[in-house]
Structure formats: structure tokens, C-alpha cells
C-alpha positions, 0 to 999 in steps of 0.5 A, spaced: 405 251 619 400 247 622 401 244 630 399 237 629 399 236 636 393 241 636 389 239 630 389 231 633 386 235 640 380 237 635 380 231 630 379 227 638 374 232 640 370 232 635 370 224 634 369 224 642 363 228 641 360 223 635 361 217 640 358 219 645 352 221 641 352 214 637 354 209 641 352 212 649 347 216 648 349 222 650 345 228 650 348 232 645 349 239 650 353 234 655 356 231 649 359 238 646 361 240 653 365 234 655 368 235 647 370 242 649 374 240 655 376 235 652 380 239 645 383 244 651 386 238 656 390 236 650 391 242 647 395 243 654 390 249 656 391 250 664 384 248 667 383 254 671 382 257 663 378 252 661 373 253 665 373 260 664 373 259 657 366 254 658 363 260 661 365 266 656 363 261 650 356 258 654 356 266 656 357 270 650 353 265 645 346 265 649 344 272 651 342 273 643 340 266 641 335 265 648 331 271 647 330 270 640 329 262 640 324 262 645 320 269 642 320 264 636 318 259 639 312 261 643 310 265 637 310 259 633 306 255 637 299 260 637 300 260 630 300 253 630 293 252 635 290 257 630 290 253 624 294 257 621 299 253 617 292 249 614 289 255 612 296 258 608 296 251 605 288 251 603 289 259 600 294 257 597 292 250 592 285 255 592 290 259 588 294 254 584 289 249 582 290 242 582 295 241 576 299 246 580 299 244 588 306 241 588 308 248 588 303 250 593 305 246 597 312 247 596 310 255 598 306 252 603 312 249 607 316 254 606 313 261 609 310 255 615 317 253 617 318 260 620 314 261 625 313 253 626 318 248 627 319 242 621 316 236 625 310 240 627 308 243 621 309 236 617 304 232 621 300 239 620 300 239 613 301 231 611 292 230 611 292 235 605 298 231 602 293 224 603 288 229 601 291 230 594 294 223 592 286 221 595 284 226 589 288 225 583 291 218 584 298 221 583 304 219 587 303 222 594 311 223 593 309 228 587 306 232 594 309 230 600 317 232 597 316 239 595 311 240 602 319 237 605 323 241 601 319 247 602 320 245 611 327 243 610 330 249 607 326 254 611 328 250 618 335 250 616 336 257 612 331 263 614 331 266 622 328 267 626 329 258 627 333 256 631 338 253 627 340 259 622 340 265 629 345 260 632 349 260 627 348 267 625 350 268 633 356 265 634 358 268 627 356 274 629 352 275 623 346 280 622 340 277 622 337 281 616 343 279 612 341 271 614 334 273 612 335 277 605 342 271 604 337 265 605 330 267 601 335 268 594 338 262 596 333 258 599 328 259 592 331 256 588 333 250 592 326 249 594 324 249 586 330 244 584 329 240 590 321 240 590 317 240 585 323 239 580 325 233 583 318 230 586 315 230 579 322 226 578 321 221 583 314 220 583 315 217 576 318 213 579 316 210 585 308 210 587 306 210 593 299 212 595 295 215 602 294 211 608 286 207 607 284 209 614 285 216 617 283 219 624 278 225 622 280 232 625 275 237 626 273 243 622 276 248 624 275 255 624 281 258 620 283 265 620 283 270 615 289 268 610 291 276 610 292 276 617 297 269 617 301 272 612 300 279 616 303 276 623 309 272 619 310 277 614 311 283 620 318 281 624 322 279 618 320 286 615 322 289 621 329 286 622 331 287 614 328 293 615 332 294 620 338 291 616 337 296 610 337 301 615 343 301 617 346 301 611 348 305 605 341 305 602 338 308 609 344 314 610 341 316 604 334 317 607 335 324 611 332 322 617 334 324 624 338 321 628 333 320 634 328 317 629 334 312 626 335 310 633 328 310 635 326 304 628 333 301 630 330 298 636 323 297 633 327 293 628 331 289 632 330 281 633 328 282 639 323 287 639 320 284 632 318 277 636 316 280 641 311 285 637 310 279 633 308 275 638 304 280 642 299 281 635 299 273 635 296 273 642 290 277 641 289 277 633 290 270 633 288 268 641 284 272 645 280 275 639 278 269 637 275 266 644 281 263 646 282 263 654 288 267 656 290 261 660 290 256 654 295 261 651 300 261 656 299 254 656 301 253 650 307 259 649 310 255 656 309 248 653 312 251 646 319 253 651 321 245 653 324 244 646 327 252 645 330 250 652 334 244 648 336 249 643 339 254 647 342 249 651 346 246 644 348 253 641 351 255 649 355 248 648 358 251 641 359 257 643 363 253 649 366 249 642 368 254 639 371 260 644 375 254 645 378 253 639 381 261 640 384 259 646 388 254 644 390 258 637 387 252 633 382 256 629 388 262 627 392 256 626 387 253 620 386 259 618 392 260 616 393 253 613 386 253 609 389 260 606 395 257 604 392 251 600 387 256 597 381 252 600 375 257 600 372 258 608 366 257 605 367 251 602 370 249 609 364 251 613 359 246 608 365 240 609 365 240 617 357 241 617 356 236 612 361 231 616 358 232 622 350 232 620 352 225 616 356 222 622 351 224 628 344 226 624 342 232 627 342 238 622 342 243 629 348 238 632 352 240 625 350 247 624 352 249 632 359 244 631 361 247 624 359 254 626 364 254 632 369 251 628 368 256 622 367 261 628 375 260 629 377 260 623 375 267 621 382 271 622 380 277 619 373 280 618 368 279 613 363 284 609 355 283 613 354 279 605 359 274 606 358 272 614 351 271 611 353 267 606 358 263 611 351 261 616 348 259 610 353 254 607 354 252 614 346 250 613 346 247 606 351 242 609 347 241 615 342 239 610 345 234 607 343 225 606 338 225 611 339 218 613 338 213 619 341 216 625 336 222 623 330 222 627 327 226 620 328 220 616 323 216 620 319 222 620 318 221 612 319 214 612 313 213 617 308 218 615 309 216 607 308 209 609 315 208 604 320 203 605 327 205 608 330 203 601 324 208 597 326 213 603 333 213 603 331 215 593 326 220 595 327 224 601 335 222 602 337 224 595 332 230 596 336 233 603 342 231 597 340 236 591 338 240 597 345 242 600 349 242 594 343 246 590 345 251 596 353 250 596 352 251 588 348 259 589 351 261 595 358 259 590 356 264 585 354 268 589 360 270 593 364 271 585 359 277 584 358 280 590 
């Protein structure tokens, strides 16, 4: 039976928080905690249980995610003082040709957007798409949007990013599962959302580089085999680590005290900081940069990572609320009942939100506690994963005018916002419901 009494307090709750985002301009963290007070006040929770459950939601949620968020962060920012996202992009069209760049740079932006975050690798990456269009007298939109589609679907579906490892905390998800989960599904999205759909409309709107761009200086780039090295190196470490604990490594015969030993390297934590460590000294000190540069640049990396550790505290707080007050077992039950999908679910409530308010993290956290809630019996490791990315592919969807991305797009690619809203609106569009559809099927066989 459904309390509509408790489901009022969570329909006021979540349009409290949309409100105070759009209208007042509330910090996002502020906004979920006030909602999350708000949904156990009218729930009729005792306020001394309130606050207890602020603090085990905030508590229970950031001891993973603050470790992980800013190892990624710090790692993400050498990597991006070294030129490396430039230099993977130049192997890569190197190796594609001309005729083929679009898929470079779809490639391009999909490894670059692990370590790195999507606005910073885009405005790394946006002269080469100059460069292209300046060369091949193409529409700039038949490179830039495989180059976003290959950014987005990173950002939102493969840790160690932010948005997908908040997720995966708060669902109790394993990381290496995520990985394994967002790599199948995110291909063939970036294929359909990229280079299919850019050839698509750059038929149909041309658009061409700014006449006038500030020159950077040449780089000396490092070695594409050591970026793809240091890249490459935590994510095999934690699926690895995945595999491990799997039936595929009980059959390895190994001992106990060497299983124990490679789990703990494995580890998302171990594996960043290793990470982390090759990219100080491979990328940093034996290149000639100064140790003090280096921290200057891991400590300026942290001030975004703080806003993110923040956010996916506050839905932590959301949704340990949701349990306290009994609403997530009672839509449980409910969803049941009627036959619809969690998985279906979880992409509705994110794409709600994304829609409503604009930020993909926003969305992903909030519809993550929410869904979090609503899991009354326990999943297999391949469904949770499953779960993290439905939730990511609704995040994803309709990028528009309270989307600072939008903006991004709009102003670097000199298109009008009617033009952004049929280039990169409908990308973010095909790319969430790419994402829905394979994560669907897969769910049927597997």
C-alpha cells in the first residue's frame, strides 16, 4: 500500500531542492541537505533522529568516495599539465588519418575523460577540432561532437570520476564492476552518439573555426605508451581486483596470503595512489618539473574534488533518510506491484532531475539515493553495476539552458543556442537513451 503522506514529503523534498537551486541559488550541497531535513520533518521523524541520520548518511557515504574523488582528481590534474590529453589525441588522428579523425577524437575523449575532468579536457582538446575544420573545410560540429560524445560518456559512466564512484558508493556497487558495465555500454553509445550522429548534423549545420586563436606554446609531449601506461594501470588494477574476487579467480589456486596481498594493491585506493605516485615522477620530476609546482598543481586540483565530496555526502544524507522514514521499502513495494523496472526507474528519477536543475552530478547523487532506498532485497555485483549506469545514462540527458555544459558547447563552437540546442542537446538526448536501450538488454541475458 502506498502512504501518500510519505510520498508527498519526498515529492515536496525534491521540488524544494529544485527550487532552491533554480530560483535562489542555493549551493547544491546546502540545497540537498535542507531537502533532506525537510522530507524527515514532514515524515514526522523525531528531530533528535534527524540529525543522527544527517550524520550516518554524510558519514557512511564519504569515507570511500573522498578518498577516491580526490586521488583522481590530483592524478587528473598532472596528467593534464603534461599535455598528455594532447598527445593521445595527435597519436591517435596519426594513426586514423584524416578521412577517420572523427573516431579519433571520439577515442580521444573517451580515455582522456577518466583521468580528467569534461570541461578541462574539452578546452584542452577544442584547437585540434579548429585545426581539423581549418584543414578539411568540414563542419567543426562532424569533430567536435564525437570529441563530447567521447567526454560525456566517460564522465558519466567509467570511474574513477567522480559522478559514476558516487554512485557506485552510495549503491554499494563494485568499482571494477562499474568499469567492466560502463566500458560495454559506453561504446556503443559513443559510436551511435559520435561519429554517427556528427556526420548526421554536420550535414546539416556548418559551422566553422574562430578566424583568430591565441597560440599556444609547442609542447614537449610525453611518450603516448607511458600516457596510456599510467591511464591504463589503476583501471586494470581494480578490475583485476574485480575478476579476483570472482569465480574466475577461485579457480586460480593461489594462496590465501597472495590473494589478500593483490586485493589490497587492486583496491581503488591503492590503485590511484600508485597511479598517482608513476604520474608525479614519470610525468612530473623526471620531466624537470619542480616538486613544488607538482604540489601546487595536486592542491589546486582538490578545490573542485571538495564540491564533489561534499554533493555525494549530502546524498548519502538523502538518501539514509528515505530508509529512516520507510519511503524507499515502501516504493519498493510499490514499483513491484505494478511491474515497473528499478532500472527503469533509477534512469526516470535521474533524468527528471538533470532536466529540471542542470547538473549531471546533481542528478546522478539525488536519484542515487533515491534508488539506493528502493533496493529491499540484494542485487548480483552485474545488476548494482547496471543500476550506476542507468542512473548515469538519465543524468545525461537534454543538456540545456541550466546546464553550464550547454554554454560550454555553445561558446566554444561559436553555435547559436537554437543550433546547440539540434547538435549537442540531441547528442546528450541519443546518448542517454543509447544507454538505457543496452543497459535494458543487457540486463535480459545476463
Amino acid at each position: 500500500m502506498i502512504d501518500y503522506s510519505l510520498l508527498l514529503s519526498v515529492l515536496i523534498g525534491v521540488s524544494v531542492l529544485v527550487l532552491l537551486i533554480l530560483k535562489f541559488k542555493i549551493q547544491p550541497f546546502l540545497g540537498l541537505l535542507i531537502s533532506s531535513i525537510l522530507v524527515g520533518i514532514l515524515a514526522g521523524i523525531p528531530p533528535s533522529e534527524i540529525m543522527n541520520t544527517v550524520k550516518e548518511g554524510m558519514g557512511s557515504t564519504l569515507g570511500f568516495v573522498a578518498v577516491v574523488v580526490g586521488l583522481g582528481a590530483m592524478f587528473g590534474a598532472i596528467l593534464e599539465h603534461s599535455g598528455g590529453a594532447e598527445a593521445l589525441a595527435q597519436y591517435l588522428l596519426q594513426i586514423f588519418g584524416e578521412k577517420k579523425a572523427s573516431w579519433a577524437l571520439m577515442i580521444t575523449g573517451f580515455f582522456i575523460a577518466i583521468p580528467v575532468f569534461f570541461d578541462v579536457a574539452f578546452i584542452i582538446l577544442i584547437p585540434l577540432v579548429y585545426s581539423l575544420q581549418r584543414k578539411t573545410k568540414k563542419s567543426m560540429l562532424l569533430y567536435a561532437i564525437p570529441l563530447l560524445a567521447g567526454l560525456a560518456i566517460t564522465h558519466a559512466f567509467i570511474p574513477p570520476t567522480p559522478g559514476p564512484v558516487a554512485v557506485a558508493d552510495i549503491l554499494n556497487a563494485d568499482l571494477g564492476w562499474v568499469i567492466l558495465v560502463g566500458f560495454i555500454v559506453g561504446v556503443p553509445t559513443a559510436v551511435i552518439s559520435g561519429p554517427l550522429f556528427g556526420k548526421f548534423i554536420s550535414s546539416k549545420i556548418f559551422i566553422t573555426a574562430p578566424d583568430k586563436l591565441e597560440k599556444k606554446d609547442v609542447k614537449n609531449f610525453p611518450p603516448i605508451s607511458l600516457i596510456l601506461i599510467i591511464i591504463g594501470t589503476p583501471i586494470l588494477l581494480i578490475v583485476f581486483n574485480t575478476l579476483l574476487n570472482s569465480p574466475i579467480g577461485s579457480s586460480l589456486n593461489w594462496s590465501e596470503n597472495t590473494i589478500v596481498w593483490i586485493q589490497m594493491i587492486g583496491h581503488p585506493f591503492s590503485a590511484l595512489i600508485i597511479a598517482n605516485l608513476m604520474a608525479w615522477y614519470l610525468l612530473g620530476v623526471r620531466r624537470g618539473v619542480s616538486k613544488s609546482i607538482l604540489s601546487k598543481i595536486t592542491s589546486s586540483s582538490l578545490a573542485p574534488a571538495g564540491i564533489i565530496i561534499l554533493l555525494t555526502g549530502a546524498g548519502g544524507v538523502f538518501k539514509q533518510m528515505l530508509i529512516t522514514t520507510g519511503t524507499g521499502e515502501m516504493l519498493a513495494n510499490y514499483f513491484s506491484s505494478i511491474g515497473l523496472s528499478v532500472l527503469l526507474f533509477a534512469f526516470l528519477a535521474a533524468g527528471a532531475v538533470r532536466i529540471l536543475q542542470g547538473s549531471s552530478t546533481v542528478a546522478m547523487i539525488t536519484a542515487a539515493g533515491i534508488t539506493s532506498a528502493l533496493i529491499t532485497t540484494p542485487l548480483s555485483e552485474f545488476h548494482t553495476a547496471l543500476l550506476v549506469i542507468a542512473i548515469a545514462a538519465g543524468a545525461s540527458i537534454l543538456s540545456h539552458v541550466n546546464d553550464s555544459g550547454f554554454w560550454l558547447v555553445s561558446n566554444y563552437l561559436g553555435l547559436s543556442e537554437k543550433d546547440t540546442f539540434r547538435s549537442w542537446s540531441m547528442m546528450t538526448l541519443i546518448l542517454a537513451l543509447c544507454g538505457l536501450t543496452m543497459v535494458l538488454f543487457l540486463s535480459l541475458f545476463l
